[in-house]
C-alpha positions as CSV (number, residue, x, y, z in Angstrom):
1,X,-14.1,77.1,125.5
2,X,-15.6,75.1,128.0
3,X,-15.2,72.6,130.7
4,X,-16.1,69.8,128.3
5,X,-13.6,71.0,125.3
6,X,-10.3,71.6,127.8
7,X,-10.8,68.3,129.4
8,X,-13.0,66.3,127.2
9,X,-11.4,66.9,123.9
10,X,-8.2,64.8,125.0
11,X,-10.6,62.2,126.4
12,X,-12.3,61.8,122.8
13,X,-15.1,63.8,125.1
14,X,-15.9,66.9,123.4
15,X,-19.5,68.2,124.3
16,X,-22.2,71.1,124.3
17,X,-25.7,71.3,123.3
18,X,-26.7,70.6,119.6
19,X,-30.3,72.1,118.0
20,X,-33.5,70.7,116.4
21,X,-32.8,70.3,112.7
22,X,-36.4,70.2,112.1
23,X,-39.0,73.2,113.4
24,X,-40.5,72.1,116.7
25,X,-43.8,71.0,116.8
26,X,-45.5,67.3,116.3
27,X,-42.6,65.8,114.3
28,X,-40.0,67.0,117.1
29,X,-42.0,65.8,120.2
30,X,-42.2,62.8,118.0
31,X,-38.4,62.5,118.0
32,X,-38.2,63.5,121.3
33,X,-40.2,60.8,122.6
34,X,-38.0,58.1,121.0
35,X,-34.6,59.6,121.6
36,X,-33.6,62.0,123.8
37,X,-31.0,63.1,121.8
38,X,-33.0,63.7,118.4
39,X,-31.4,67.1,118.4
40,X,-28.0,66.2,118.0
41,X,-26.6,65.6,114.2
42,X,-26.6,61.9,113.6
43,X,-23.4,61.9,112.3
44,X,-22.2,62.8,116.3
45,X,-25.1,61.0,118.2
46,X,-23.8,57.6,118.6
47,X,-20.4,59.0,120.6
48,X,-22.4,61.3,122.7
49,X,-24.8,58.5,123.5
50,X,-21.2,57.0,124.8
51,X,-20.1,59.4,127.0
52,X,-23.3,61.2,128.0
53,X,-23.2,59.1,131.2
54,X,-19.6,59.9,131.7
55,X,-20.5,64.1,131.2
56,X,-24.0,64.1,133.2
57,X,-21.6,63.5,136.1
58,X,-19.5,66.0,136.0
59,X,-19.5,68.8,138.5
60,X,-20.0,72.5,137.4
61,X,-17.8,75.0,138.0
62,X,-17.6,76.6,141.4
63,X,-14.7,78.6,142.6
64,X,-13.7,75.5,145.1
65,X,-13.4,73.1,142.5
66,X,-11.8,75.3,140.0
67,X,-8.0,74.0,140.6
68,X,-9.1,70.7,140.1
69,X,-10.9,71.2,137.0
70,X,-7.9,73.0,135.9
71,X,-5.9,70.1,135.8
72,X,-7.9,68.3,133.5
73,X,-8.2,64.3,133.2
74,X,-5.1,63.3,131.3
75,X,-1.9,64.9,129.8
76,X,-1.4,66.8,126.6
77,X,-0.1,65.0,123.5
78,X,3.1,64.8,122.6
79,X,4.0,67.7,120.1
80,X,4.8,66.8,116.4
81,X,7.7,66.7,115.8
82,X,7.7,67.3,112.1
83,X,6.6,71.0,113.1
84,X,9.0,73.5,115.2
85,X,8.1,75.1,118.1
86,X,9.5,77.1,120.8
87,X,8.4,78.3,124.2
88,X,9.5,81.8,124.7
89,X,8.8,84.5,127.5
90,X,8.0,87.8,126.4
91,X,7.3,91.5,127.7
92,X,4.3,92.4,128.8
93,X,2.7,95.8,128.8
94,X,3.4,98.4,131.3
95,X,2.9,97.2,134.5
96,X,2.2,93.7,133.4
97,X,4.2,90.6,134.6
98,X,5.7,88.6,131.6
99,X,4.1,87.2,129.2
100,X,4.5,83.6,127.9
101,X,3.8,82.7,123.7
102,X,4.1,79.7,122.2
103,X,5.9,80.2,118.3
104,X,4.4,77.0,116.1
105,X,6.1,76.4,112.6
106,X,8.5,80.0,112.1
107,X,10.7,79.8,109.3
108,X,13.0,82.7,109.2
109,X,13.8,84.3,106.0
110,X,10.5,84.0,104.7
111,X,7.5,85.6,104.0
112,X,4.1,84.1,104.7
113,X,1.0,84.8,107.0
114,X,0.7,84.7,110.5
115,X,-1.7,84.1,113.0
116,X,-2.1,85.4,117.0
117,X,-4.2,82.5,118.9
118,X,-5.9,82.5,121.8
119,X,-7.1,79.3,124.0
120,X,-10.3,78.3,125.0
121,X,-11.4,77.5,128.4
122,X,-14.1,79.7,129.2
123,X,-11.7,82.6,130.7
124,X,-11.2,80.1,134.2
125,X,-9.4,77.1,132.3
126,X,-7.2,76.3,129.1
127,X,-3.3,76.4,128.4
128,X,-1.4,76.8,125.0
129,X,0.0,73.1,126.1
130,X,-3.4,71.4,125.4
131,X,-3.7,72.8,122.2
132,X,-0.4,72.6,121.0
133,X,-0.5,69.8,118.1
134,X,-3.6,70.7,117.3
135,X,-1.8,74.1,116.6
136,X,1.2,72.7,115.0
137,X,-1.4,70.4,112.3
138,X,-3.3,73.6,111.6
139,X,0.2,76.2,110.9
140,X,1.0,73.1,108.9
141,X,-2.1,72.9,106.9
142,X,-2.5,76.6,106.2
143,X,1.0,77.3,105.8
144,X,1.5,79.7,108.5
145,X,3.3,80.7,111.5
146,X,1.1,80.9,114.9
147,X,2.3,82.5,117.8
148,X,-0.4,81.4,120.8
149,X,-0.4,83.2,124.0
150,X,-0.5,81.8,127.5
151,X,-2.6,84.7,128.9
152,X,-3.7,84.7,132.6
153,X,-6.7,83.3,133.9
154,X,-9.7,84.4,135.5
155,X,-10.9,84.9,138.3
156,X,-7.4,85.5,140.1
157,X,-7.2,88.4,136.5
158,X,-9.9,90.1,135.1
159,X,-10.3,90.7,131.1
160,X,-7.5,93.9,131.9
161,X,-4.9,91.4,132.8
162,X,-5.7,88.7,130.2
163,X,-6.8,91.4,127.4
164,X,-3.4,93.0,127.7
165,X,-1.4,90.1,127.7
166,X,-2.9,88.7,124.0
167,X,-1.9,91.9,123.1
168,X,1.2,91.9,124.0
169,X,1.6,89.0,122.1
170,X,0.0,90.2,119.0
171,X,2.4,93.2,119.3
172,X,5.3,91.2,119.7
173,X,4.6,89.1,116.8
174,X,4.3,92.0,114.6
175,X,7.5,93.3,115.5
176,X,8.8,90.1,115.1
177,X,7.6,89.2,111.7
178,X,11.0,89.6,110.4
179,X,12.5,86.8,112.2
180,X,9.5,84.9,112.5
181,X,9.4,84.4,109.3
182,X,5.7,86.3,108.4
183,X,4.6,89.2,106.5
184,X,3.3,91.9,108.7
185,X,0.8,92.8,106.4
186,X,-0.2,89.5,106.3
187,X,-1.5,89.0,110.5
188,X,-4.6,87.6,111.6
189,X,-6.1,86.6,115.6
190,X,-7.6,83.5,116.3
191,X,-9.5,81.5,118.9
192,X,-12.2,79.3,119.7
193,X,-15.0,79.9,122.4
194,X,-13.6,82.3,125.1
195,X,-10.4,82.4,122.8
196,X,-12.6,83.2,120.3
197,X,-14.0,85.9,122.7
198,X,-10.2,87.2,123.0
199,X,-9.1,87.3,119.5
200,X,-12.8,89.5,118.6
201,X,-11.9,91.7,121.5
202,X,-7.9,92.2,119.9
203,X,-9.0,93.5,116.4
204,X,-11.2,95.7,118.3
205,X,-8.3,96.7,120.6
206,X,-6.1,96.6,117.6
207,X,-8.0,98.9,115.4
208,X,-8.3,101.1,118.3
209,X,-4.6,101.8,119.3
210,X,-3.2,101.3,115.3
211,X,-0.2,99.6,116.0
212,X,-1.1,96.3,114.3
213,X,-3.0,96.3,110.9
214,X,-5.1,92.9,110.9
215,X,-5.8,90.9,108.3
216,X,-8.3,88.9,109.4
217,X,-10.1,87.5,112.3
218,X,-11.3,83.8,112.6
219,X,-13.6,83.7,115.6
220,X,-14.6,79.8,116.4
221,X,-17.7,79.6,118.3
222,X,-16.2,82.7,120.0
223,X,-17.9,83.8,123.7
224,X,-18.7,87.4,122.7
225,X,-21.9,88.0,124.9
226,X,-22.2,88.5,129.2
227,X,-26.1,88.2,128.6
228,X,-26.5,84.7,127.1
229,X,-27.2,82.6,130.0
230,X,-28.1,85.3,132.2
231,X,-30.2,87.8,131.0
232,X,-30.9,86.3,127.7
233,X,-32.6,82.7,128.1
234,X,-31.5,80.0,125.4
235,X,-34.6,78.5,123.9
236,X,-34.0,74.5,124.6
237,X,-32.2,72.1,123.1
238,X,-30.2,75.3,122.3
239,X,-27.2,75.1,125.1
240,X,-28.7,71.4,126.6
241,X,-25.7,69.8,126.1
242,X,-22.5,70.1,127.6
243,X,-21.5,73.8,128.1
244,X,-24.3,75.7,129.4
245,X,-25.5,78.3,130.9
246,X,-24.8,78.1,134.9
247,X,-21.1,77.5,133.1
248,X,-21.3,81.2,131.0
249,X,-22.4,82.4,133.7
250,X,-19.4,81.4,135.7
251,X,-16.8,82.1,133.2
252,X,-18.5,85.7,133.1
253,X,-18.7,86.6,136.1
254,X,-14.7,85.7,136.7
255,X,-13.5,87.3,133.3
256,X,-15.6,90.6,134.2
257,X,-15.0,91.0,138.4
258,X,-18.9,91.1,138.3
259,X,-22.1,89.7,137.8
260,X,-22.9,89.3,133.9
261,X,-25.7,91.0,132.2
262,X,-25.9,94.0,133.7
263,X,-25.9,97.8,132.5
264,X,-22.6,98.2,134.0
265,X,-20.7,95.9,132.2
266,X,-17.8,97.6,130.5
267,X,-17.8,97.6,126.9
268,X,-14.4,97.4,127.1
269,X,-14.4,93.4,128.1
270,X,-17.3,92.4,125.6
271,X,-17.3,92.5,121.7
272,X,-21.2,92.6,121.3
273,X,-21.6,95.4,123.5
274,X,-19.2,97.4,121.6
275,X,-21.2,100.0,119.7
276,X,-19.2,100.9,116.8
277,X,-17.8,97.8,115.0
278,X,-16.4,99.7,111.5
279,X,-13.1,99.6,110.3
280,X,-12.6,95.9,111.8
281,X,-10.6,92.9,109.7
282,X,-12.7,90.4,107.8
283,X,-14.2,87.6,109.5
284,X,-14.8,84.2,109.5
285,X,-17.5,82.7,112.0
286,X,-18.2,79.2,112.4
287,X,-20.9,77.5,114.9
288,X,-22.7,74.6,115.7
289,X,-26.8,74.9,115.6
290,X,-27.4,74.3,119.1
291,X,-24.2,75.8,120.3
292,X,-25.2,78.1,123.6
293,X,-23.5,81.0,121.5
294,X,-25.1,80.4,118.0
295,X,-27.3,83.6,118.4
296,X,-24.9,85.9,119.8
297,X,-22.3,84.7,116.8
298,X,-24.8,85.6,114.0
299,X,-25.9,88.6,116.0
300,X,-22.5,89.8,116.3
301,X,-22.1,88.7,112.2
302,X,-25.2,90.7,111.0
303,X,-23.9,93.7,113.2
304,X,-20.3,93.5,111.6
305,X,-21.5,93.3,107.7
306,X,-24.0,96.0,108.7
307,X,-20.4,98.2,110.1
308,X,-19.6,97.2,106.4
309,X,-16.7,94.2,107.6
310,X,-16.7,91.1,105.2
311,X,-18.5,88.1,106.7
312,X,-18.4,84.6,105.9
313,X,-20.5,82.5,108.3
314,X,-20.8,78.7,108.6
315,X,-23.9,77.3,110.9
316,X,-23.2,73.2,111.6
317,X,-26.3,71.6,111.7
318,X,-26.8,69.6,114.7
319,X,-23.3,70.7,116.2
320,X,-22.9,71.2,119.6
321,X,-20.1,73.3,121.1
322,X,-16.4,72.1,120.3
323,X,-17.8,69.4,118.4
324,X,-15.2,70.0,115.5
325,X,-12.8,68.4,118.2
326,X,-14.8,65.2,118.5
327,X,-12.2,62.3,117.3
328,X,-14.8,60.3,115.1
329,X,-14.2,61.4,111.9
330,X,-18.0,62.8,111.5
331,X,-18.3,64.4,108.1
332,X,-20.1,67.7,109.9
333,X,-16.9,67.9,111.7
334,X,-14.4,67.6,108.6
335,X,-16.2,69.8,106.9
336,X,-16.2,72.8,109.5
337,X,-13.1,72.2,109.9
338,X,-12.3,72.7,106.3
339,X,-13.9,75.8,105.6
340,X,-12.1,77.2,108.5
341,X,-8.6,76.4,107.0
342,X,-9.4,77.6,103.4
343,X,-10.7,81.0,104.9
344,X,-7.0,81.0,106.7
345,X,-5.6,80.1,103.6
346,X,-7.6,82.9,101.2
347,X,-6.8,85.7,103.9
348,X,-3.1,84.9,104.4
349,X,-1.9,84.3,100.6
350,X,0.7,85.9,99.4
């Protein structure tokens, strides 16, 4: 998750780059001479047109103005109150502070799915807070309890700190599934963008140490790749819009403790430079067409159903990053956001 999806999202500002429908060529320049935007769906167009003005202003991350950005533009909503939820502080691994989790829509005494979420915010930003109603609609819609973790930022931790921290939580919520109210055969991890990034990195780390059987794994425009943005160019209007590259570059560079794209980068903090992807859950991956990360998502899909790991893989056309959280009721959006509850659904039934 970005800058523009922490902050924006609650302004009705959502953002990042959407792609060319149509091959390039005559037609596109064409389009390109007549709207500057020709390369964002037209269902989402008009609002960015809005706030376009409003989000060419906006300063890029830098590690002065990182506090600031934290604090976004306007408080989070006001939870539902048709859905329980509790705050709750938990252990963290050995040698780790506390941790703490958010538990969204737990009913004791029964037995349904559950889900371990991770925020967005590029690794540098995000809290369970902002998210929380949009949390406590989709444990509503699917059905399910989701236990979101409040996982420490970068830079001030690197992915050691914040990895162990989401799995804490997933641990705790599998040896909590009694009183939670969820069947602990029945877990899946979530996120979007960096969270997405997170909950790709927890089945790996969870398949790894065998202590929690997954289910599933829905990864929403997850972050999975150091070398987009700084080894790997993005062909334009690919990442034009919104989150881009300087930004992955910054998040990065925090989350890892050193420059991105190198040789040296540990496997350990990035999923597509882990070399042996068999034996992970089922996926679900969902992505705008000019989102920065579309090619490092269907990379990272071909590389799972090539490990032999179910796929199923949705490409919005024209969507830009986070624009599933754009409040305009755009059909593009609905339908995303559809396909990513039924997949929740089919994974967690009973």
């Amino acid at each position: 998750m970005d800058l523009s999806r922490r902050h924006l999202a609650k302004l009705a500002l959502a953002v990042a780059a959407s792609s060319a429908i149509e091959p390039g060529g005559v037609l596109a320049q064409a389009r390109s001479a007549r709207d500057e935007l020709w390369f964002i769906n037209p269902e989402l167009r008009g609002f960015v047109k809005q706030v376009k003005p409003f989000i060419d202003k906006m300063p890029r991350f830098t590690l002065a103005n990182l506090p600031t950005l934290r604090k976004g533009f306007t408080p989070p909503q006001p939870p539902l109150p048709a859905v329980p939820w509790e705050k709750r502080v938990i252990g963290g691994a050995a040698g780790q502070p506390d941790v703490t989790v958010y538990v969204i829509n737990s009913r004791p005494g029964q037995l349904r799915g559950g889900i371990l979420h991770t925020h967005g915010g590029g690794f540098v930003t995000g809290n369970v807070a902002g998210d929380l109603v949009w949390l406590q609609e989709l444990a509503r819609a699917v059905d399910c309890c989701i236990v979101s973790v409040d996982y420490r930022l970068a830079p001030e931790t690197d992915y050691r700190g914040s990895t162990e921290d989401n799995y804490a939580g997933l641990r705790w919520l599998h040896r909590s599934a009694e009183s939670l109210g969820i069947d602990p055969a029945r877990i899946a991890v979530m996120g979007e963008s960096a969270g997405g990034g997170h909950a790709a990195l927890l089945a790996l780390l969870a398949r790894d140490r065998g202590e929690v059987p997954l289910a599933f794994q829905c990864l929403t425009y997850p972050m999975l790749d150091d070398r987009t943005g700084s080894t790997r160019a993005a062909p334009h209007p690919i990442g034009a819009f919104g989150w881009s590259a300087a930004d992955n570059a910054f998040g990065w560079r925090s989350f890892l403790g050193m420059k991105p794209g190198g040789r040296n980068v540990p496997e350990a903090a990035v999923p597509a430079r882990h070399r042996d992807l068999a034996g992970l859950p089922p996926a679900w991956i969902g992505v705008g067409s000019i989102d920065l990360f579309v090619s490092e998502d269907l990379a990272y899909a071909e590389r799972l159903i090539e490990a032999g790991v179910a796929v199923e893989t949705l490409v919005s056309p024209g969507a830009f990053h986070a624009f599933d959280r754009f409040p305009v009721g755009a059909e593009v959006a609905n339908a995303f956001n559809a396909a990513r509850i039924a997949a929740l659904r089919r994974a967690l039934k009973g």
